[in-house]
C-alpha positions in Angstrom: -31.2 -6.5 -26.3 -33.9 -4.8 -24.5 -36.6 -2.5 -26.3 -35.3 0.4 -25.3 -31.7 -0.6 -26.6 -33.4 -1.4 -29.8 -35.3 1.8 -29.8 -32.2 3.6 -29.6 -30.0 1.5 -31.7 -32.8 2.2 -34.9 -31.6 4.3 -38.3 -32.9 7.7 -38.2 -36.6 8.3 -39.2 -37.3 9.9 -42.6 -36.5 13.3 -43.8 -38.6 15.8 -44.0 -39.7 19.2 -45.7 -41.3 22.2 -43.7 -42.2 24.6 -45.9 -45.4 26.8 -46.1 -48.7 24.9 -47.7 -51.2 26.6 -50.6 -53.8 27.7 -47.3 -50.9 30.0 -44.9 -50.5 26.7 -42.8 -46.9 25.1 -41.8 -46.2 21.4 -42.0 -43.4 18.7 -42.4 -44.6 17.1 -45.5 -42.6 14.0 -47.4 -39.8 15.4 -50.0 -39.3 14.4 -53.1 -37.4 12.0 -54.7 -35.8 11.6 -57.9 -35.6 7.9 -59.8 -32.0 7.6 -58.6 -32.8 8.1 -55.1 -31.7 11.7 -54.8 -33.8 14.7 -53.1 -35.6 16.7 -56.4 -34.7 20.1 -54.6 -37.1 22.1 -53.0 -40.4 20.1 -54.0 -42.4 18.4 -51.5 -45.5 15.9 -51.7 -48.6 17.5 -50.3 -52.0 15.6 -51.0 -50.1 13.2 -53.3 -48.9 15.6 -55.4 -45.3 17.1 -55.8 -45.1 20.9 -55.5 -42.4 23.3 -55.1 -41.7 25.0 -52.3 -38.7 27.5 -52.3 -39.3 28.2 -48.4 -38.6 25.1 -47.7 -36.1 23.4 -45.4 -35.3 19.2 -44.8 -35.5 18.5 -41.3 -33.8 15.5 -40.4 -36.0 13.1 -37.2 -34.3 10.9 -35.0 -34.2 9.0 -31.1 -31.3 9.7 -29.2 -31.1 8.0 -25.7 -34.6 8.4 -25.9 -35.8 11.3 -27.0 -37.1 12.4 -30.7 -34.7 14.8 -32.0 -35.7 17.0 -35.2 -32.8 18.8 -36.4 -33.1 21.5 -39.6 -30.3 20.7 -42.0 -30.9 23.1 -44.1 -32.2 23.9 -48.2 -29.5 22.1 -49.7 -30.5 18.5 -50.9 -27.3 16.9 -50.8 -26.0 18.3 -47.9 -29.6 17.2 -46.0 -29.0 13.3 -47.5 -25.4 13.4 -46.3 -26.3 14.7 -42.9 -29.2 11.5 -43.1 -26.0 9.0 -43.7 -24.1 10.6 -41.0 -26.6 10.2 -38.1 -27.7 6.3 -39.3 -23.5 5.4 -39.4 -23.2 7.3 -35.8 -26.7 5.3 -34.5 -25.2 2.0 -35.7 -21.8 2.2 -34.7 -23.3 2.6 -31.4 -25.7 -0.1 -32.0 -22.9 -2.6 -33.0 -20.7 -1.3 -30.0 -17.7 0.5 -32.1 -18.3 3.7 -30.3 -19.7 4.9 -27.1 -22.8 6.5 -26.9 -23.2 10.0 -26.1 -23.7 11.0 -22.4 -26.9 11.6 -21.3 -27.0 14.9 -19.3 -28.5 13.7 -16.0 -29.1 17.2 -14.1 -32.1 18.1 -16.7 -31.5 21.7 -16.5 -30.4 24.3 -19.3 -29.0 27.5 -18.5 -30.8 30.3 -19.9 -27.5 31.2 -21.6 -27.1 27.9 -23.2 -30.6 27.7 -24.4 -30.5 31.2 -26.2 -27.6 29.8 -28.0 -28.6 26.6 -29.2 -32.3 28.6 -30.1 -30.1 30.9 -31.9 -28.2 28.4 -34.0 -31.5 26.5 -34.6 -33.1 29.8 -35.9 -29.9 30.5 -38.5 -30.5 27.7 -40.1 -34.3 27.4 -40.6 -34.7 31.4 -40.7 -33.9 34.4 -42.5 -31.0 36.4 -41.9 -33.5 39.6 -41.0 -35.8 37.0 -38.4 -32.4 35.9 -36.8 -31.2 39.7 -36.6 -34.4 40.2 -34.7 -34.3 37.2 -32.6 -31.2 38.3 -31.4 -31.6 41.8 -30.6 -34.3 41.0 -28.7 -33.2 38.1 -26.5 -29.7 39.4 -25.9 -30.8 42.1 -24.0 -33.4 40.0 -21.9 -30.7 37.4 -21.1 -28.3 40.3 -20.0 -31.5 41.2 -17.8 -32.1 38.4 -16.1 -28.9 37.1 -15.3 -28.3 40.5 -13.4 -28.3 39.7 -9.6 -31.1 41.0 -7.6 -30.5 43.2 -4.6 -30.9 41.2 -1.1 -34.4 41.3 0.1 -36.2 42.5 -2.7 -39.0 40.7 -3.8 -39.0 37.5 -6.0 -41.3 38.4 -9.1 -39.4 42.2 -9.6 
């Protein structure tokens, strides 16, 4: 097994809590966790010391042929744990050669479209309604825009 195989073939990192801190700032601190290994909801360890955030959201870290993912999960505990257990049974399976892994997209390019709507989907779930209402009344205009075609001969940056 090469080191890249093994990279790849690891369990997924440790969950995570973003939530605001006590100074304005944003960061993915350590949840917290109950005796019987469950998530205590919405508290968070920042400077040793559990507080509560109700902002907060677990965010799940991860390699996937390669690359660091971070996927929100959402506000719910449980439903953050059991998307944990999903991704280390899907990274293992793979590892132990049961399933295939996922293809790798090869071209490297994202249509605009595409990227609005996985921006979009990442926003609902780590975003107020309201901030996703705005998000997408501004950017669905702007993709509409510039996927227009431009007139022959006119010039590049218009």
């Amino acid at each position: 097994m090469t080191f890249e195989e093994f990279r790849d073939a690891r369990t997924c990192g440790p969950l995570k809590t973003r939530g605001r801190l006590s100074n304005g700032s944003r960061a993915c601190v350590d949840p917290v966790y109950s005796s019987n290994g469950k998530l205590t909801p919405l508290y968070a360890v920042v400077n040793g010391t559990p507080e509560h955030h109700p902002e907060g959201i677990y965010n799940l870290r991860y390699v996937k042929a390669g690359k660091r993912l971070w996927d929100a999960v959402g506000a719910d505990p449980q439903l953050a744990l059991t998307a944990k257990l999903r991704v280390e049974h899907k990274l293992q399976a793979v590892s132990l050669g049961l399933t295939e892994p996922d293809p790798v997209k090869t071209s490297g390019k994202t249509s605009l479209a595409d990227a609005v709507k996985q921006y979009l989907r990442d926003i609902s779930k780590a975003k107020s309604k309201r901030t996703l209402y705005a998000y997408t009344r501004t950017l669905k205009p702007m993709l509409r825009i510039r996927t227009r075609r431009k007139p022959p001969g006119s010039m590049p940056w218009r």
